[in-house]
C-alpha positions, -999 to 999 in steps of 0.1 A, spaced: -159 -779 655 -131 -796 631 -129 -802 598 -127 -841 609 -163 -842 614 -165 -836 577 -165 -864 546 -159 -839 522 -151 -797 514 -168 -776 487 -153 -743 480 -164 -713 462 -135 -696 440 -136 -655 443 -130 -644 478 -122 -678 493 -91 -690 466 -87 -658 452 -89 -619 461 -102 -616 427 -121 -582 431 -95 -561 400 -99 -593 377 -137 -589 377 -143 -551 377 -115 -555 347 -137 -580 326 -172 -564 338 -160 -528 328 -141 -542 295 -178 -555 285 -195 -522 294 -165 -502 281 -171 -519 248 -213 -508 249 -205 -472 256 -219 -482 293 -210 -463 327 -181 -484 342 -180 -497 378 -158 -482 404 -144 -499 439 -160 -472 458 -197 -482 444 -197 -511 467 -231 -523 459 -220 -531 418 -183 -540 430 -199 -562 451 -223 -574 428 -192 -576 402 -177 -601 431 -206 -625 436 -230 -631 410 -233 -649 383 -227 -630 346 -262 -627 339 -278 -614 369 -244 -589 369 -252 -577 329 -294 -578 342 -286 -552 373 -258 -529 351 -274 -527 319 -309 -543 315 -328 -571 300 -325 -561 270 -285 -556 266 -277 -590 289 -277 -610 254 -251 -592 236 -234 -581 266 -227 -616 275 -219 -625 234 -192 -596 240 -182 -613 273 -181 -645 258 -157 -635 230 -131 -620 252 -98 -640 261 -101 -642 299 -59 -644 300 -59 -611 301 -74 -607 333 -54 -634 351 -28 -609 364 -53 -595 384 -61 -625 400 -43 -632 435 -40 -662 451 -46 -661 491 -16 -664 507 -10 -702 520 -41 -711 498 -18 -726 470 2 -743 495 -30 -760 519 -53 -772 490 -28 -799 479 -27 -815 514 -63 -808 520 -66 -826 482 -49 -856 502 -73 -866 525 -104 -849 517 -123 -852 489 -126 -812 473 -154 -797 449 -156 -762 438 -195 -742 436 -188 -709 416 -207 -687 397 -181 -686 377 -183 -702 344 -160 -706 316 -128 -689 330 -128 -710 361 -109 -738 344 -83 -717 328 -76 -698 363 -72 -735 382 -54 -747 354 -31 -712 352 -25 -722 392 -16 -755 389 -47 -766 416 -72 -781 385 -61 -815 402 -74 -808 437 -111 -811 431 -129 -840 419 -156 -820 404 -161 -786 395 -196 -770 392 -201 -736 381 -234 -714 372 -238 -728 335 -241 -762 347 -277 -754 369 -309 -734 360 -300 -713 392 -267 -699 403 -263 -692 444 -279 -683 464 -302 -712 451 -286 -747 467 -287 -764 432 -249 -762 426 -240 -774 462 -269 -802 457 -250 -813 420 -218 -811 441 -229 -836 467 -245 -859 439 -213 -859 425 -188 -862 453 -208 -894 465 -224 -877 499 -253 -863 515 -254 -823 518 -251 -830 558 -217 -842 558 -201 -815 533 -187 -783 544 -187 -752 523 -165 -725 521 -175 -693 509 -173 -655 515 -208 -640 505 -242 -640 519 -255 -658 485 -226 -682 497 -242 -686 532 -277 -691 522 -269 -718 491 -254 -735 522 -284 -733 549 -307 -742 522 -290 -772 506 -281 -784 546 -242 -779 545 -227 -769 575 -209 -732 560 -179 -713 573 -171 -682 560 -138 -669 548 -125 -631 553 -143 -609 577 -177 -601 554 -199 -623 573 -203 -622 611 -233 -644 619 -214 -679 613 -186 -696 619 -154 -682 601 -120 -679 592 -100 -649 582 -69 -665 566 -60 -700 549 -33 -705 582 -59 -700 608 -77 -729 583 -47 -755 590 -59 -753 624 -90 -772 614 -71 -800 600 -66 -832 619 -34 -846 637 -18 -868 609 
């Protein structure tokens, strides 16, 4: 399989553009730091995890409750995500390969990010690369429901059949399956698909210019 068979790519942001895994246990435990709440560690895998992948509400829902995801996410909402951005690190090659993949294909992004993901692409300099960026405020359901790769699709101008999406995380792999993009994986997290493990094995994929 090649990219070539493809009209158009939809990434996800943490874990396919980023290792972003500090950045969010930062802003997570500066919210629950600022409740008096227990703070995540990296060696409680299930909350980093969770931390990594979900939206902010479900995250707030699982850490703290119903009843503290409203003023948890007022506090969250107030806080200048800058200071996080140090944490975040670009893959290596990834700055480099979404430019010339910017060229030919068109590019979306599908993250359950919301707010800070405009100031981290505009931070990198890549804001330019996608023609549309969808993120978990802009559908009633965040992945692992397909609504953000559907609005993706509606908005690049193709059927869910002919878009590829890249992501790292199970919720990633079953957005795809059940909005009918064909899904690769990035990293080594997911073993049951088609994947790559770093953006130069990914410049395999690309076609002879």
């Amino acid at each position: 399989m090649t990219i070539g068979a493809f009209k158009g790519i939809i990434f996800d942001c943490d874990g396919v553009l980023f290792d972003s895994h500090p950045a969010n246990l930062a802003y997570y435990n500066t919210v629950l730091g600022k409740l008096g709440a227990p703070l995540v560690t990296p060696d409680n895998h299930q909350q980093a995890q969770l931390c990594h992948t979900a939206c902010s509400r479900d995250v707030f829902t699982c850490l703290l409750g119903e009843e503290w995801v409203d003023e948890a996410l007022t506090i969250a909402g107030s806080l200048d995500y800058r200071q996080f951005i140090d944490y975040l690190e670009p893959f290596e090659g990834m700055l480099e390969m979404l430019p010339q993949l910017a060229s030919r294909y068109p590019l979306a992004l599908a993250t359950n990010r919301t707010a800070s993901v405009s100031l981290l692409l505009e931070h990198f300099s890549i804001r330019n690369c996608f023609q549309c960026i969808v993120t978990s405020s802009d559908v009633e359901k965040p992945k692992p429901s397909p609504q953000m790769l559907h609005l993706a699709a509606r908005q690049l101008g193709f059927q869910e059949n002919h878009l590829l999406f890249v992501g790292d995380a199970v919720s990633d792999q079953q957005a795809a399956v059940s909005a009918g993009c064909r899904f690769v994986a990035f990293g080594t997290g997911l073993d049951d698909c088609s994947r790559f493990s770093n953006w130069s094995e990914f410049s395999c994929w690309l076609p002879a210019c």
